[in-house]
C-alpha positions as CSV (number, residue, x, y, z in Angstrom):
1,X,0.0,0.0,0.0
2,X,1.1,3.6,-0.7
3,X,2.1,6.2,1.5
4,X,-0.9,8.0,3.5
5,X,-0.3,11.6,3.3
6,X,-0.9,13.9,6.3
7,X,-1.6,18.0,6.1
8,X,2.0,18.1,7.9
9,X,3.8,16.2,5.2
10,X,3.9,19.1,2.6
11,X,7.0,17.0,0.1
12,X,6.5,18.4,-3.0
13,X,4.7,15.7,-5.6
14,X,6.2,14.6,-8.9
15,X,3.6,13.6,-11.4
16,X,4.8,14.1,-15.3
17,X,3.3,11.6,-18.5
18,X,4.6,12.2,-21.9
19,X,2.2,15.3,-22.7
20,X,1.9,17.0,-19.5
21,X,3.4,18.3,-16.2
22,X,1.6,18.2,-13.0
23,X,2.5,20.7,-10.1
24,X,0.5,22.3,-7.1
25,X,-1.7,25.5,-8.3
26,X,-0.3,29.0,-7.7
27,X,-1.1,32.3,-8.1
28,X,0.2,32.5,-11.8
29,X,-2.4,30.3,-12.7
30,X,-5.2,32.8,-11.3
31,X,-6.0,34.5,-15.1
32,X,-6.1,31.2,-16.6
33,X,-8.2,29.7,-14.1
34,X,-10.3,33.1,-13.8
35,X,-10.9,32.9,-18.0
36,X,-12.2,29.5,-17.2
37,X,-14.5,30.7,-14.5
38,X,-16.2,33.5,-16.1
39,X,-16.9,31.5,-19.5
40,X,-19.8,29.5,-20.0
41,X,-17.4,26.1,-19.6
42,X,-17.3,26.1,-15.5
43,X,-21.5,25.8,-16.0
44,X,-21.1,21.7,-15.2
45,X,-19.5,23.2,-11.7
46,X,-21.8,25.6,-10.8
47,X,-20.5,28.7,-12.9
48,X,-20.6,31.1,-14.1
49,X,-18.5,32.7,-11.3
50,X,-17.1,36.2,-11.3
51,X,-13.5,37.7,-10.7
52,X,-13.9,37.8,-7.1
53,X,-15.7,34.0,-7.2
54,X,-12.8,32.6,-9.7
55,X,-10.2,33.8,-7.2
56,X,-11.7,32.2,-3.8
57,X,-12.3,29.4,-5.9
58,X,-8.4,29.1,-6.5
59,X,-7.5,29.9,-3.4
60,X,-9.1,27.1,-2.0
61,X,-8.1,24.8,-4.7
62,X,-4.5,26.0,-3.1
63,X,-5.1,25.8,0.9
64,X,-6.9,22.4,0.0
65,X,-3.2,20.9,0.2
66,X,-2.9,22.3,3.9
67,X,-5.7,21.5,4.9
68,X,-5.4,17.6,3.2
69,X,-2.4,16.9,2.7
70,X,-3.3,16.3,-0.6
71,X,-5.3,18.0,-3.3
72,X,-5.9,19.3,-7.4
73,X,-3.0,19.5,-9.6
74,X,-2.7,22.4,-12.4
75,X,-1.5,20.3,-15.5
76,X,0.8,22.4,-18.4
77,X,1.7,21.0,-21.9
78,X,4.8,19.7,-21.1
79,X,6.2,22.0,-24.5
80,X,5.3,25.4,-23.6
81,X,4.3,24.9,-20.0
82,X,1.2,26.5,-20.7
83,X,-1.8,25.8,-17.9
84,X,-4.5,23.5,-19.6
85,X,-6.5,22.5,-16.8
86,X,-6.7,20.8,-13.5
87,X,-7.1,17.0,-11.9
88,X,-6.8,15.8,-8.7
89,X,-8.1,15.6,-5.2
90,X,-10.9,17.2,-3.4
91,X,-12.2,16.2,-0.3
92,X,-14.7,18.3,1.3
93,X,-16.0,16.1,4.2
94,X,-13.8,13.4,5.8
95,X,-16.9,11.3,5.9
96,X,-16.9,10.6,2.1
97,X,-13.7,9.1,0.0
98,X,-12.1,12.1,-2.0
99,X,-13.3,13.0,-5.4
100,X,-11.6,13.1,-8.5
101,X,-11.8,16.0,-10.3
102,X,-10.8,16.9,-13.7
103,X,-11.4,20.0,-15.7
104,X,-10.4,21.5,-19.7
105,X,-10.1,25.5,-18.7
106,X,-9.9,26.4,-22.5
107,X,-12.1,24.5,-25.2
108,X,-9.2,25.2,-27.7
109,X,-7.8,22.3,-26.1
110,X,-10.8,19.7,-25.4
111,X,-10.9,17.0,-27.9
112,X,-6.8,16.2,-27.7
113,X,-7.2,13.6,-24.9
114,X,-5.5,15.5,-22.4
115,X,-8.3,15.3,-19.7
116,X,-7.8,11.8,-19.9
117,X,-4.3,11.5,-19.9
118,X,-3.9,13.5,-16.8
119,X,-6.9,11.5,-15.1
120,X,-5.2,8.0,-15.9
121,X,-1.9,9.2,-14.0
122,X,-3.6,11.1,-10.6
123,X,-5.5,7.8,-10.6
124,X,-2.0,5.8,-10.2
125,X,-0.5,8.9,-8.1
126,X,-3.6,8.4,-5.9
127,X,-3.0,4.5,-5.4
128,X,0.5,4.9,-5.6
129,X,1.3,8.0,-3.6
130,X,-1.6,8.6,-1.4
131,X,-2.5,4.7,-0.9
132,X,-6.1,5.7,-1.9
133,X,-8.4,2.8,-2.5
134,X,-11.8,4.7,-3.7
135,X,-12.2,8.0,-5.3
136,X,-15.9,9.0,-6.2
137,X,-16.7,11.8,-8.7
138,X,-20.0,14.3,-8.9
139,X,-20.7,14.3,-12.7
140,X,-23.7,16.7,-13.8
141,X,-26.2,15.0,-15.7
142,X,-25.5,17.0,-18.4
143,X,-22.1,16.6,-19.0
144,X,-21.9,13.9,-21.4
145,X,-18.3,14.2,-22.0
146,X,-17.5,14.2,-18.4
147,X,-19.5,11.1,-17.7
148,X,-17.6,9.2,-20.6
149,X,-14.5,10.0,-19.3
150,X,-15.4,8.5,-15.6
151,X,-16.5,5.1,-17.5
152,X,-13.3,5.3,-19.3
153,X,-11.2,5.3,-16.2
154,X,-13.5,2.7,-14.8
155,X,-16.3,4.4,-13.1
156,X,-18.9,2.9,-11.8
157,X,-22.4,4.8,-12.0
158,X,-23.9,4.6,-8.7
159,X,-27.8,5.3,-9.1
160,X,-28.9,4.8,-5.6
161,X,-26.7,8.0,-4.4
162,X,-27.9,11.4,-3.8
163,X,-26.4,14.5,-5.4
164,X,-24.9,16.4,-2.7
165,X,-26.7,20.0,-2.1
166,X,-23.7,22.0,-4.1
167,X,-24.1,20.0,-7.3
168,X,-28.1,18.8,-7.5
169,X,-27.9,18.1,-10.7
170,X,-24.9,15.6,-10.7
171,X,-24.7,11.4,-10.7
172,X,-22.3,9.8,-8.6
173,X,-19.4,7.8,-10.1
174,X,-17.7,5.1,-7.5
175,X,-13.6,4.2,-8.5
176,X,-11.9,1.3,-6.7
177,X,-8.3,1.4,-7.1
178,X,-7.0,-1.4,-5.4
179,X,-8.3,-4.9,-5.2
């Protein structure tokens, strides 16, 4: 079993594939990830969100590895290091496994696989690293290509669960990553 990471054990991560690097969000990333937040593509999340929305929205995103131990990964082309989006970590209650999360900031670069990519390898940090067995994710209904990409990496659509109150519209997918 992988390590189990505490808030006090702040090591800095190493995740890279043959695409993309993986590092903790900063506050560079705050007028990428606020572009994201204002357009109509954060709507699966809850969004539109303003300036002021985009930027607590990051700032959690960052204190979430603090507070965890643990938490959402910015991911650059590995070329030009620009920020394409993020994966990762959340956990907002201790009383649930923590969810994976994955999300395209620009649609110039949806369609390339890279949502995937980066979900495949937190998946194996998360066993790996974090010595995660289960991950769940909150899909919206809507979100078609979302809800592929969790039966892709081998979620499991669990009908019986309620949508938690900051996502009603969302289906829960279940992810067991050890046997």
């Amino acid at each position: 079993m992988g390590q189990k990471w505490t808030a006090t054990d702040m090591r800095i991560p190493q995740l890279e594939t043959e695409r993309l690097l993986f590092r903790r969000p900063r506050r560079s990333d705050l007028p990428w990830y606020t572009e994201y937040c204002l357009s109509e593509r954060s709507q699966y999340v809850g969004g539109p969100f303003n300036e002021v929305q985009a930027f607590e929205k990051l700032a959690s995103m960052i204190g979430h590895w603090e507070l965890r131990g643990f938490g959402r990964f910015v991911f650059l082309e590995r070329e030009t290091e620009r920020p394409l989006g993020h994966v990762g970590a959340l956990q907002l209650s201790s009383s649930e496994p923590p969810e994976i999360t994955w999300t395209i900031w620009n649609e110039l670069d949806e369609g390339k696989g890279f949502a995937t990519e980066a979900s495949v390898a937190f998946k194996s940090y998360a066993m790996r690293e974090l010595g995660l067995s289960n991950l769940i994710a909150h899909v919206d209904c809507d979100n078609s290509a979302s809800r592929r990409l969790a039966e892709r990496l081998g979620g499991e659509l669990d009908a019986e669960a309620a949508p938690p109150s900051w996502l009603p519209s969302s289906v829960l997918y279940r992810f067991r990553l050890l046997d």
